[in-house]
N, C-alpha and C positions, 0 to 999 in steps of 0.2 A: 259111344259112351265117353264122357270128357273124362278125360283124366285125373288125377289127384290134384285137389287146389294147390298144395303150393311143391306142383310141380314145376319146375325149370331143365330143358333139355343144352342151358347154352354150356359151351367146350369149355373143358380147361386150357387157361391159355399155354401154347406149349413152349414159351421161353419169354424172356424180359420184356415189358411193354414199358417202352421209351417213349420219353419225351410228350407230347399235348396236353401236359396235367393241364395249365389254362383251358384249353379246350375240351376239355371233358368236364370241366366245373362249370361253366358256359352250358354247356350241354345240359347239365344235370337239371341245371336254374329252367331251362328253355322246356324241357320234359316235361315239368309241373306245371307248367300254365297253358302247355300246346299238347292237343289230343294225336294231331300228325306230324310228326316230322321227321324228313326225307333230308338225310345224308347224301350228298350229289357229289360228283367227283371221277377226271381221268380213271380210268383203269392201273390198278395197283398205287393207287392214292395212300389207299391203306383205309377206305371206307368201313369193309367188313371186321376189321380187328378193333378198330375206334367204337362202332355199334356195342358189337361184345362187350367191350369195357365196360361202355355206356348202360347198356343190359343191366350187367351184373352189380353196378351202382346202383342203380335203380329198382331193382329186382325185389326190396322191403317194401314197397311203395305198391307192388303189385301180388299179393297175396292170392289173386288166384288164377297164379301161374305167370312162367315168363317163356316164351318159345320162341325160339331160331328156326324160321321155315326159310330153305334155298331152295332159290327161284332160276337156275341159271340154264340149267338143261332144260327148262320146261319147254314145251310145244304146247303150241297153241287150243284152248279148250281143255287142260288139264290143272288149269291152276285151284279150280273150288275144290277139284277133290282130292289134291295132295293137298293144298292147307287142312281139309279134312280128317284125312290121313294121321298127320302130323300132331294133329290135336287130339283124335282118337275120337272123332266124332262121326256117328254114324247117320245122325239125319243132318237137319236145319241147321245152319251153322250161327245165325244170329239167335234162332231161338235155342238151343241149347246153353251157347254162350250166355245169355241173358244179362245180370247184374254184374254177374264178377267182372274185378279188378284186374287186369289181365294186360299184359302187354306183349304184343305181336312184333318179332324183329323179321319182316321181308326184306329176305338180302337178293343183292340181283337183280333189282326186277324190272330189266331192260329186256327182257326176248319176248313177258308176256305186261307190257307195261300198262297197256287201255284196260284189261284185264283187274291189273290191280287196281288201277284207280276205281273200278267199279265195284269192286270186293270190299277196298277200305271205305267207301261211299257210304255202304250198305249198312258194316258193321259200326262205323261210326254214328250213323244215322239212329242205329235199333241198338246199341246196348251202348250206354253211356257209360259203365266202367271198362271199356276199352280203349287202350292206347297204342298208335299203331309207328313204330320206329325202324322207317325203310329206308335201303342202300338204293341208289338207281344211281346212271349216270348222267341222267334227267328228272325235272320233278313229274311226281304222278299230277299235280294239278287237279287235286281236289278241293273241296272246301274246306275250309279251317287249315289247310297245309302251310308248316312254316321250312320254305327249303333251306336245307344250313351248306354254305359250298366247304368241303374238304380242304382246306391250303395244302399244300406241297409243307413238306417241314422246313424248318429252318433252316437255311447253309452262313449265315453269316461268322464265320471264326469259328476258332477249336471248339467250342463250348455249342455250338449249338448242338438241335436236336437229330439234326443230317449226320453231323460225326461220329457223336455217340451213340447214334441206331450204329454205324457203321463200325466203328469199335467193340459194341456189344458181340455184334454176329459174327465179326471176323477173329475174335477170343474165341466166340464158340467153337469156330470152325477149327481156327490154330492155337491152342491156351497159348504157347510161347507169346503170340501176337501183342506189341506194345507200341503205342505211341512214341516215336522218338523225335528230337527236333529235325531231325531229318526228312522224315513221315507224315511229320502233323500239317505242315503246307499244304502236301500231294495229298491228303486226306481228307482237306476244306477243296480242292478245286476238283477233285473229285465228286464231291458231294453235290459241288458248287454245277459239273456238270454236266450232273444228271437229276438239276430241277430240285433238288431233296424228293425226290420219288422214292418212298418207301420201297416200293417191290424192286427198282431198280438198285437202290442201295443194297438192300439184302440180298440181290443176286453178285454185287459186285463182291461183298464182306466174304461171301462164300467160297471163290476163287483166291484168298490168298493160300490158300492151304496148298495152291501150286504157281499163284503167279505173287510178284513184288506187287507193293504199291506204286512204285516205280511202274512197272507195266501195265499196269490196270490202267495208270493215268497215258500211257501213250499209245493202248490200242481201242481207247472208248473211240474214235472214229470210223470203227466198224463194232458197235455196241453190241448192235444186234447176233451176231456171230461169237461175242465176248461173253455174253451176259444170257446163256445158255443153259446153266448147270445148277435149277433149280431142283426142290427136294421131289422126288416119285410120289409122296404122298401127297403133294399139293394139286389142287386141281387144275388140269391140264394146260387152262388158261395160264396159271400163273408158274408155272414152272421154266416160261423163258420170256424175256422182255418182248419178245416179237409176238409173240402168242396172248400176250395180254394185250400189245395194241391193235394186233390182226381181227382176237376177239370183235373190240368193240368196231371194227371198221368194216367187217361184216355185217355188224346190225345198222348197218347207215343206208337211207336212201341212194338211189342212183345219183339222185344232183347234191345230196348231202357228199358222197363220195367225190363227185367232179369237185366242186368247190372245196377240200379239206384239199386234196391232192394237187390244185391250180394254187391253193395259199402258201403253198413251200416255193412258191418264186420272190417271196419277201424272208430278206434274213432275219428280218428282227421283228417286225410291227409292221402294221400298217393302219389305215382309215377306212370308214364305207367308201368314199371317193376312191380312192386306188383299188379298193375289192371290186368297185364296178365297172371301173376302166379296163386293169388288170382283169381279172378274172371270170367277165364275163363272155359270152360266146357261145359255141354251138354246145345242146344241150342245158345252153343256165343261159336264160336271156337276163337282161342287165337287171329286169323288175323283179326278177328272184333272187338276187343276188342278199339282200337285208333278208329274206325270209330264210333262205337257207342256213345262213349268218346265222339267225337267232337260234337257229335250230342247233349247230354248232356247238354253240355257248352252251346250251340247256343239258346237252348230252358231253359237256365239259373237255371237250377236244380242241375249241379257241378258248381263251381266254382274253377277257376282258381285261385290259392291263392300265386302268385311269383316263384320263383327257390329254389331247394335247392338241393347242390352239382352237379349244371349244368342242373337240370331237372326240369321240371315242375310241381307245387306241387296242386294239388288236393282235393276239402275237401265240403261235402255236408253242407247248415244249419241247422243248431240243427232241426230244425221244419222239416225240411226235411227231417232228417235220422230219427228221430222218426217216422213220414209215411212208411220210407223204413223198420226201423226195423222191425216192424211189416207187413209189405209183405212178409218179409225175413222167421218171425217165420212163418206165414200162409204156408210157399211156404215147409216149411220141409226139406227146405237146411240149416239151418242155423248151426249144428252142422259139417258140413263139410266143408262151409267156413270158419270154425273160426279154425278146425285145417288147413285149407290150408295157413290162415294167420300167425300163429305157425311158418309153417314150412318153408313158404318164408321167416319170418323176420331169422330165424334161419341161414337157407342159406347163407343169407346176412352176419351173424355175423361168420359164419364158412369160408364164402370168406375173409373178416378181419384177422381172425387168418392166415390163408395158406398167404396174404399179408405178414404177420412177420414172417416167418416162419423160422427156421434154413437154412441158405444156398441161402434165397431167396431173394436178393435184387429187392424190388418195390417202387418205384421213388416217392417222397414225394406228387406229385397231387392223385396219386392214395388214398395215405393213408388219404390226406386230404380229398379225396370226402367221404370216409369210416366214418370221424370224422365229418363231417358235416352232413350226410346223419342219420345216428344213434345219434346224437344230436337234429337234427326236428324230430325225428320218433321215440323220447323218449317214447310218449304217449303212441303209438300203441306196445312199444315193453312190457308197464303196465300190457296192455290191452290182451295180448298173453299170458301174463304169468298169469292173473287172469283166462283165459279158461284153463289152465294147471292145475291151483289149483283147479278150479269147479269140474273136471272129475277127477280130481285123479291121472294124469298121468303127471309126474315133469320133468322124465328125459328131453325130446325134449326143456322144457324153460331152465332147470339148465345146456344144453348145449350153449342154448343162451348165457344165462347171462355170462359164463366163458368164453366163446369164445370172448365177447365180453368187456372181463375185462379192458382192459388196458383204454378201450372209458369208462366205470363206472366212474373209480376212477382218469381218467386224465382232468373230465371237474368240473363246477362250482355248477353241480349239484350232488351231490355224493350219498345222501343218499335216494331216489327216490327208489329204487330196497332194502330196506334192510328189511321193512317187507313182502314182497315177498318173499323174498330166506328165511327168516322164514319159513313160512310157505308151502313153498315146501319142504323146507328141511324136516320138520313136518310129511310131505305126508310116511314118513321112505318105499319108494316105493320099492320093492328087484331089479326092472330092471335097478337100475340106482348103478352100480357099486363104489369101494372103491375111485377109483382116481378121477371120477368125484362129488363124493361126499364130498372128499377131496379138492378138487380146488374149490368149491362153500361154503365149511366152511372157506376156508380161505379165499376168495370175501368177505364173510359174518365180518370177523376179519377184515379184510380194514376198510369195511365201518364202522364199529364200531371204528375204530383208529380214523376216522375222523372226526366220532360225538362225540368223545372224552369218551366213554368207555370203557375206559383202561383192566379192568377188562376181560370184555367178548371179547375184541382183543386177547387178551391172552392166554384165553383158544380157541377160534376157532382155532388159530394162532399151537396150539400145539397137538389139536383132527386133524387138516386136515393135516398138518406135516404125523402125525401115519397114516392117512388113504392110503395117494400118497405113503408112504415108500413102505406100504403092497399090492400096486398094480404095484410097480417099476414105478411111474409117478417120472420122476426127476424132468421135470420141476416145477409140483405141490410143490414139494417138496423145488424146490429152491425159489419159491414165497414165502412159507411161513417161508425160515428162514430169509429173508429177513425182513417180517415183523416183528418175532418175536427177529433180533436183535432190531430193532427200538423200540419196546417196553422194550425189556428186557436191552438194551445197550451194550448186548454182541457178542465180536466180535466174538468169535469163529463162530457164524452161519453164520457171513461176511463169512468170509473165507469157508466155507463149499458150500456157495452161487455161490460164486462166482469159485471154483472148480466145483461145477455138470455145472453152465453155459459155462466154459472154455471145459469140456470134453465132452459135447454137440455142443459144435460148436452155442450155444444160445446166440450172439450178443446182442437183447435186453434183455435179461437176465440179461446181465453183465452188461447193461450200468443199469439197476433199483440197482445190487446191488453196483458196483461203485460209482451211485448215493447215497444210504444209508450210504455208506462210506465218502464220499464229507461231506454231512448233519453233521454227527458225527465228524469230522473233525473240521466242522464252529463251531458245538456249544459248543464245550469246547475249544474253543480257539488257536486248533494247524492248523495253518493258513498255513504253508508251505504241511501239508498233505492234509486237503481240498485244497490247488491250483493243487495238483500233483491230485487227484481225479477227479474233473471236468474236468482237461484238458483229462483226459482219459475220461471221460463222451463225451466231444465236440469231438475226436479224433473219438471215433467208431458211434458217431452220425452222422458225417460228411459223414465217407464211409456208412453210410447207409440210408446217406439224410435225416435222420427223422429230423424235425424241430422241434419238442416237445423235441426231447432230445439235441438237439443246442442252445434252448433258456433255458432252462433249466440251462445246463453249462455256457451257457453265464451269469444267473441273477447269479448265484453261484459266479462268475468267480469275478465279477461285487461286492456282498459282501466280496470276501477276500480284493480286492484294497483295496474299501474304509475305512473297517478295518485297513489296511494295509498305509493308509494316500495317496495314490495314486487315488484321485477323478477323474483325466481325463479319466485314463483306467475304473474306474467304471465305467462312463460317456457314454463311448464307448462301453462296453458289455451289460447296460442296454439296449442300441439301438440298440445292434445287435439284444437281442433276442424278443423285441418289432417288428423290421421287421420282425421277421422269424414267427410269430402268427396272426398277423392282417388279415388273412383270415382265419381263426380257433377260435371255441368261446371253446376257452382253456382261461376263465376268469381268476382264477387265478394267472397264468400264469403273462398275461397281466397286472393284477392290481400290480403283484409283483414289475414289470417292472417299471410301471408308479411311484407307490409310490417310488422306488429305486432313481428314477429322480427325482420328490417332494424333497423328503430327500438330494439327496447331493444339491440340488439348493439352500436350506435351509441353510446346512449347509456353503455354499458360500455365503448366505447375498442376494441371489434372488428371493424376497419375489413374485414378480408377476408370474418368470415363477414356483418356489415352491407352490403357490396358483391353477394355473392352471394344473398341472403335477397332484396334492394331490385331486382337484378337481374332474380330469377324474375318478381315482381312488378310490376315493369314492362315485361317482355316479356307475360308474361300480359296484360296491362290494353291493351297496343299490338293484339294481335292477335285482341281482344274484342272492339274498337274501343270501349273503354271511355273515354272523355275525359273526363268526370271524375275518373277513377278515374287519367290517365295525369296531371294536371294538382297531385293531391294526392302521387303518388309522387314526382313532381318536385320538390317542397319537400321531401321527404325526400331527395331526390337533392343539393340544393345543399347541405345540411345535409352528408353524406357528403363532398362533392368537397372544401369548404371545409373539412371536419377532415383529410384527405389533403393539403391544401395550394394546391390550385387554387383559389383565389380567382375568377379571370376567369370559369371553367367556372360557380362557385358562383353569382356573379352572374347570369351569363347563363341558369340554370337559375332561378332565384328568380324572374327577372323574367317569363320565358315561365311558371310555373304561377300567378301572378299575375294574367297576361294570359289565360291560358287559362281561371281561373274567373270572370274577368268580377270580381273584390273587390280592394281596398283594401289594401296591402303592410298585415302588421299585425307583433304581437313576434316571432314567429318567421321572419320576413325582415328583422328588424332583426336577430337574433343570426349573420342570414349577414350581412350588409351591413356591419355596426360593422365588424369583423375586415379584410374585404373594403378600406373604404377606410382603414384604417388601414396597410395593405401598398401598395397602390394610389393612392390620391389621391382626395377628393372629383370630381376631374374626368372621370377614365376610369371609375370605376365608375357617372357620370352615362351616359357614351356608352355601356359594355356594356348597360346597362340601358334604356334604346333599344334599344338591338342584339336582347335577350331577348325585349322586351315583341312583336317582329314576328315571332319566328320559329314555322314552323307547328308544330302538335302533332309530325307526322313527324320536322321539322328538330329539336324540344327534342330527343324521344327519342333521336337518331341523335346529339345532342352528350352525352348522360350515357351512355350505350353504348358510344359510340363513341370519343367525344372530340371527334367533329366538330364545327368551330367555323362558323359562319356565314359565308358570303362577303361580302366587304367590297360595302361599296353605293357603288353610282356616285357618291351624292349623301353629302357629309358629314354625318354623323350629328349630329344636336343633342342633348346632354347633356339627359339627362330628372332632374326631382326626385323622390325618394320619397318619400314623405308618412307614411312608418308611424315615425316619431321623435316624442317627443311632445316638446310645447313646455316652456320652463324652468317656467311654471304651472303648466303640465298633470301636470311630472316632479314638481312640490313636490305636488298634489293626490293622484296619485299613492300618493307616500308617506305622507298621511294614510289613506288608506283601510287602507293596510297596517297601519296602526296600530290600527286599528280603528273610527274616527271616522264616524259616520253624516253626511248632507248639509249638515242644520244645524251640527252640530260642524264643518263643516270652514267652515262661515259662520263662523260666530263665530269663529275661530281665526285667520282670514284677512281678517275685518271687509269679508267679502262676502256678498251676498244669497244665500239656499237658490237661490232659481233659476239663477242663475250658477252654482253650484257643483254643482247637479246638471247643469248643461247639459256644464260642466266632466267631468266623470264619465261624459256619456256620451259623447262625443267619446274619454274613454281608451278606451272598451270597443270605439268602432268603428273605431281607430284600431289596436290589440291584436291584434281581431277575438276578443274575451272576451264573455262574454253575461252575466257575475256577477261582485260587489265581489271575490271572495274569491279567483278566477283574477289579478287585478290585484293582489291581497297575495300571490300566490305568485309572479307574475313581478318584481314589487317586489325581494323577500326575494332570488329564486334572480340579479337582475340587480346588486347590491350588491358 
């Protein structure tokens, strides 16, 4: 017999329902126009409590009746006659049901899944006021089914839905329990991870009532052991984080099992290409490897995580591959997936190389998907080289890593790979020969050029030089005199550079060392030889399509104009090579571009589009974690604020990119400063500038963004001097140089010793921070 029409069996909820209001009005909208839809989602997603909610919104809509039927315990061949059951129906279930409005919430229904699809088939088929609203952690794949996937909640900042589920429960647990500044950090990276997993949070909220949040965040590394002390009235699945993902890992296939448990040999993500390189093998041949996959996804234990370089990018939850790693150790494969993963990310990076190869022109998509592909798959290529360093065996990563030099040191993240190649290098392994250990000391010198350890550039730059000579590696060989003219300033290793690339027929050879050429060109000021460099940069970039080295020559091309007083042409090159990157996360690059544009808009008197250009640019450079990069837009930034009128601002920006690159206030923090205390006072722009020189990278950025000014200090500030003013000497010497007077001429003129008067001369240059007489006649002339 059915029950009373407007019966409803669904629970009271038994504490606070947080957070998915978006999602449950989505839901609501989606209810009314779709007769199926199936809730899909990990285990303790928070499916079944979402449904409920869902239900009970809905629940006017459905007059006759609303029921909760769990599916979890079922065994096979019982399911018609518990939903029976459940409804109080003693025959036919479609024809009892008949007209009424009704809506059916199947929760669970992964043990008896073929089952329901055939059930909801039927009654959707034979009674049209049925609607049927099921949990699975795959779709039933019926007709008319719209699958909706569960998200994880929020973790982004205090405020989202991850913290406050987290704060709710753990009030419940402890009322004392409050958010303190202390707490609310360890409360986001907590959140942060464990996925925003509902049932994971709520097991952690529960344990403050004996551990800190302090502890909770320094024993989630054995989660599973931690996150144990769920309530005795929950269903047994969900009363410890293990047991909810053990649950669904029992309902998996055998090859659905082998492949979940082979994909915890990638940290972060991966492609179908490495799932079937990777993880193929005994029991999952490589052509199962996509079915199994899909399967995966459906039953919500991979996820699908966007594209990257055209592909679909793949990546388990933290809580999830922690269950799989540990299947993985049990299973006794785990040291043979981790070289299989070695040696595919390897491959990849030795297809890269043959890409550039002498002779080989490969069309700039290809080289793109290579920089795109090896930029998302940073992590995993970490994660290779630390099982290289475990076992002892360096060669197969320190061929990665060189292979894959040019993607290292051409994107925004540079120094990620440099205590690694330490420490393989360390490994002093015999199988890994002079050349390749020469081309990974001199990788090793890059990266040190670019965290600015001059020193150790130097010597890697000249031990891996000797090692490539002694193996006849020219290329090695010309990598590193390139480097070590850029350290050393000498050109003779240009030219040796760029002869071994010219007698190799090595194209981008020549354009790095024509590039170094260009460089040294711009910064001493012989501006007709940086233009003749870059255009030969742009010239064999062109025939080789490489966009990195087009935009490259374009920003070059772009600083001799505007040097050169020719703003339209900068104008023009910074745009060329802004288009040739926007699908490339070559940051620097990019931010060069931008600020290039900032700057002349600036210098035109276009403060809004100069705001906007400086803006991109140093948001880009903040979230690269670019610091030198945020340190050089800053002095572009006080430049901006002080022609808008903010003086305080301009100081206070001046003195943090000052402070931030470690140099010497020079002329273009004297043309913020002049203005500054001429408004202000010698005195106050003493104490902002104090104030500047402490504030952290975050605090500068957060004051030219934002506005935000510094919080006054306990302790009163001491007026700081700035030294970049040159003395009433130095200003007369100065102007001799502008005149054109060589050292001795300015002896004689001055009836002072050459040696004085060069000592003279270079005190202006370090003081300026000019590297040539003829930067000192131009800021002479343009300061008059």
């Amino acid at each position: 017999m059915l029950r009373s029409a407007d019966f409803s069996n669904l629970p009271a909820e038994p504490n606070l329902f947080v957070g998915r209001e978006s999602d449950v009005d989505e839901l609501v909208h989606l209810m009314r126009v779709s007769r199926a839809v199936t809730l899909c989602g990990a285990g303790g997603i928070g499916k079944t409590r979402l449904a409920v909610r869902l239900a009970a919104r809905i629940a006017p809509d459905h007059p006759g009746g609303v029921w909760l039927i769990e599916l979890a315990d079922l065994e096979k061949d019982e399911l018609r006659g518990h939903v029976a059951a459940a409804l109080g129906i003693a025959g036919d279930l479609a024809e009892t049901i008949g007209g009424r409005r009704a809506l059916l919430l199947l929760d669970n229904c992964e043990p008896v899944i073929g089952e329901c699809a055939e059930l909801c088939r039927d009654l959707l088929g034979a009674c049209p006021g049925v609607t049927v609203l099921a949990t699975s952690r795959e779709p039933l794949r019926v007709p008319g089914e719209t699958v909706w996937r569960v998200p994880p909640l929020s973790v982004a900042g205090e405020e989202s839905e991850a913290v406050r589920l987290f704060v709710a429960r753990a009030t419940a647990a402890r009322p004392a329990f409050e958010l303190t500044d202390e707490t609310r950090p360890l409360v986001v990276e907590l959140c942060q991870a464990l996925d925003g997993l509902p049932l994971a949070i709520e097991l952690a909220a529960a344990m403050v009532r004996v551990l800190s949040v302090g502890q909770l965040v320094e024993r989630l590394d054995d989660r599973f052991r931690l996150l144990a002390g769920g309530a005795r009235t929950a269903p047994a699945r969900h009363r410890t984080l293990r047991a909810a993902v053990d649950w669904s890992y029992r309902l998996l296939s055998p090859q659905e099992r082998l492949l979940l448990r082979r994909t915890a040999a990638f940290r972060s993500s991966w492609t179908l290409d490495l799932a079937e390189g990777v993880c193929s093998g005994p029991g999952l041949p490589e052509e199962e490897v996509l079915l199994r996959l899909c399967d995966l996804v459906d039953k919500s234990l991979v996820a699908l995580d966007g594209e990257i370089a055209g592909q679909a990018r793949y990546r388990l939850l933290e809580t999830v591959r922690e269950y799989a790693l540990e299947q993985l150790a049990e299973s006794g494969e785990e040291a043979e997936l981790r070289r299989r993963h070695l040696t595919a990310l390897a491959g990849m990076a030795a297809g890269f190389k043959e890409a550039l190869a002498p002779g080989t022109r490969t069309s700039w998509p290809v080289v793109e998907r290579y920089v795109n592909l090896f930029d998302a798959l940073k992590v995993e290529v970490g994660w290779a080289c630390d099982w290289s360093i475990a076992i002892g065996l360096p060669e197969t990563a320190l061929g990665l890593l060189t292979d894959a030099r040019l993607l290292l040191i051409g994107s925004g993240r540079k120094l990620d790979m440099a205590e690694r190649l330490d420490r393989l290098l360390a490994l002093d392994a015999p199988q890994v020969g002079p050349g390749l250990r020469g081309q990974a000391t001199i990788l090793r010198g890059e990266l040190a050029a670019a965290a600015g350890d001059l020193e150790l550039a130097t010597r890697c730059a000249r031990a891996g030089i000797d090692l490539c000579a002694t193996d006849g590696d020219g290329y090695g060989e010309g990598v590193g005199l390139i480097l070590l003219a850029q350290l050393t300033g000498e050109q003779d290793h240009l030219i040796r550079a760029l002869e071994t690339a010219r007698r190799s027929g090595d194209l981008i050879l020549e354009v790095q060392a024509q590039s170094a050429r260009a460089a040294f060109g711009l910064h001493e000021g012989r501006l007709h030889e940086a233009q003749r460099a870059f255009e030969e940069v742009l010239s064999i970039s062109e025939e080789l399509d490489n966009h990195y080295g087009q935009s490259y020559a374009h920003t070059g091309l772009a600083q001799v104009a505007r040097r050169s007083g020719d703003p339209a042409t900068a104008k023009r090159h910074y745009e060329s090579g802004l288009r040739l990157l926007r699908h490339v996360d070559a940051r620097q690059q990019i931010v060069s571009c931008l600020a290039g544009l900032g700057g002349l808009a600036l210098d035109q008197g276009d403060l809004v589009e100069a705001r906007a250009r400086l803006t991109e640019a140093l948001v880009l450079s903040r979230d690269a974690g670019l610091r030198a990069g945020i340190a050089r837009r800053l002095e572009t930034w006080a430049s901006l604020v002080a022609a808008e009128g903010d003086h305080r601002r301009a100081v206070l920006l001046a003195a943090a990119s000052v402070a931030l690159r470690g140099r010497q206030p020079d002329a273009r923090t004297e043309e913020v400063l002049r203005p500054a205390r001429a408004v202000l006072g010698e005195a106050v722009v003493g104490v902002l500038w104090a104030e500047g020189t402490n504030m952290t990278a975050d605090q500068a950025v957060a004051c030219a963004l934002d506005g935000a000014l510094p919080e006054p200090s306990a302790e009163p500030v001491v007026p700081a001097n700035q030294e970049s003013r040159l003395t009433a000497r130095e200003r007369e010497i100065a102007e001799l140089v502008a005149r054109g007077l060589s050292n001795r001429a300015i002896a004689d003129e001055l009836v002072i010793s050459p040696a004085t008067a060069a000592r003279h001369v270079a005190n202006i240059l370090s003081k300026l921070g000019f590297s040539t007489r003829t930067q000192i006649a131009a800021w002479v002339i343009e300061s008059r």
